[in-house]
C-alpha positions as CSV (number, residue, x, y, z in Angstrom):
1,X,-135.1,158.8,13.7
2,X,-132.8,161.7,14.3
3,X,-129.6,162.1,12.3
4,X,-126.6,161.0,13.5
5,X,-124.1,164.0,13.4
6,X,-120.8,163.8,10.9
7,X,-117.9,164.0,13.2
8,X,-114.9,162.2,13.5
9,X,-115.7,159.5,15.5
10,X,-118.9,158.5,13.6
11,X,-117.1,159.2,10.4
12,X,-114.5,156.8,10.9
13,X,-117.0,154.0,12.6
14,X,-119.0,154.7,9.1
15,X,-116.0,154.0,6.9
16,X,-115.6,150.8,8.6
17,X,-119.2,149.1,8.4
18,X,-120.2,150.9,5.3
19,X,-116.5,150.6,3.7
20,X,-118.6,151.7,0.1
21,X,-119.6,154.5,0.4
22,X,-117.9,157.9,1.9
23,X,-119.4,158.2,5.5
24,X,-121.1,161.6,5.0
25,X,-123.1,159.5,2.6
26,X,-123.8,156.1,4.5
27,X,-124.6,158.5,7.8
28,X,-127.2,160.6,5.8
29,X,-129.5,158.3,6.3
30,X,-129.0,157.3,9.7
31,X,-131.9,154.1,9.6
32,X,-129.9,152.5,6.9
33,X,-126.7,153.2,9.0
34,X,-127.9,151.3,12.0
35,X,-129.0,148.9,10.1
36,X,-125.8,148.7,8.7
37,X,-124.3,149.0,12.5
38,X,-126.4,146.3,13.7
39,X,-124.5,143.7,11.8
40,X,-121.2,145.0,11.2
41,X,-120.1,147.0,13.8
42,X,-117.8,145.8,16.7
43,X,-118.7,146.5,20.7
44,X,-116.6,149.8,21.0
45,X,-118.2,151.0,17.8
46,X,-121.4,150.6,18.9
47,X,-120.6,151.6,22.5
48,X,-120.1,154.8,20.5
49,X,-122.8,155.2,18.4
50,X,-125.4,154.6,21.4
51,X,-124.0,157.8,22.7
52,X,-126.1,159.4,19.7
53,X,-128.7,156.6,19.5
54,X,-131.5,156.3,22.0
55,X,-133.2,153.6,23.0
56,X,-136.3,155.0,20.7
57,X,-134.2,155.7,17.8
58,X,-132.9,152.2,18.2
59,X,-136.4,150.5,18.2
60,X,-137.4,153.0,15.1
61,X,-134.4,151.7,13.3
62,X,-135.5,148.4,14.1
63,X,-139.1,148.9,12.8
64,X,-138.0,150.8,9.6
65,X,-135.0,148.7,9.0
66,X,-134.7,147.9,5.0
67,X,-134.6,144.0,4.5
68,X,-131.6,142.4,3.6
69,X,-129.2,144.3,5.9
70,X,-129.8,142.8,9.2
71,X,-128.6,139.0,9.7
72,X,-131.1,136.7,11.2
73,X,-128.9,136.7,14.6
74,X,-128.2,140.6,15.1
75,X,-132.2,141.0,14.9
76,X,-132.8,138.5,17.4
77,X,-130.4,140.3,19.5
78,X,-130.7,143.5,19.1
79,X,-134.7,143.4,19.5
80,X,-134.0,141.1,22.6
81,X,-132.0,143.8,23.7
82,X,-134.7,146.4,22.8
83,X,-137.0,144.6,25.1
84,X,-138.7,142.7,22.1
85,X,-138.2,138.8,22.8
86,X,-139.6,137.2,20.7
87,X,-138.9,139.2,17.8
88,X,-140.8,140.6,15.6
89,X,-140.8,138.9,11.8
90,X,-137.5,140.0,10.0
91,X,-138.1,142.5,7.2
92,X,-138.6,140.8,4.0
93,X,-137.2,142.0,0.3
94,X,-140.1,142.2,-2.5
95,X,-139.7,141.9,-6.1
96,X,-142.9,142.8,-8.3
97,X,-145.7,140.9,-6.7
98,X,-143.4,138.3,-5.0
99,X,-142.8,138.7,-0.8
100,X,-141.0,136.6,1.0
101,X,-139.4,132.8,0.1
102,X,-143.4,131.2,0.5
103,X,-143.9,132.6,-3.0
104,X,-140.7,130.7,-4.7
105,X,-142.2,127.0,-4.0
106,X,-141.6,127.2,-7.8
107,X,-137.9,126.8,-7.2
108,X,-138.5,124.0,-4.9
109,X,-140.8,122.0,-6.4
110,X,-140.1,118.4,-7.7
111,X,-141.4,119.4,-11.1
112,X,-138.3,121.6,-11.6
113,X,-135.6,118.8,-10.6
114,X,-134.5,116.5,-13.1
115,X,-134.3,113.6,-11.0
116,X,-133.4,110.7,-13.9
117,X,-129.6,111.4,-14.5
118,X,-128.4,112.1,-17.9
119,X,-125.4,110.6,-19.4
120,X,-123.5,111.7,-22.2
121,X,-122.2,108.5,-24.4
């Protein structure tokens, strides 16, 4: 994906969705950005930042998109607005060897729910 330049506009849109960081910062890497943009930013912001994003920038922010950012509903959109309907699968976070929530049956499972209450006398 290109980079999106630092100016003023894009500097204060940055400050806004990515209130955490300083904007030279959140824009230097501008997948994470859109990311970012994709769920937080308002209409006008991103009626701004498509004036630096093409349409295959867009779809490459899509594909590399780091999970966790993007909320279920602003990747259904924005890949229906890509052209992508249905969408693909949502990125998923990994931890060690774990991917995805089918590895954490653990957590569901009856064995780990104390299902006789206990009382204290």
């Amino acid at each position: 994906m290109k980079p999106i330049p630092l100016n003023e506009e894009t500097s204060a849109i940055a400050a806004q969705i990515i209130w955490f960081e300083p904007p030279s910062e959140a824009l230097a890497d501008p997948t994470r950005f859109m990311a970012y943009a994709m769920t937080y930013a308002m209409h006008e912001e991103m009626r701004v930042l498509r004036r630096y994003v093409s349409d295959d920038d867009f779809r490459e922010a899509l594909d590399r998109a780091p999970p966790g950012i993007i909320d279920a509903r602003s990747w259904a959109y924005w890949n229906s607005k890509m052209g992508r309907y249905p969408p693909p699968p949502m990125p998923l976070r990994q931890f060690g060897g774990a991917v995805g929530p089918e590895k954490l049956d653990f957590a569901q499972s009856d064995e780990n729910v104390n299902s006789t209450p206990v009382r204290n006398p």
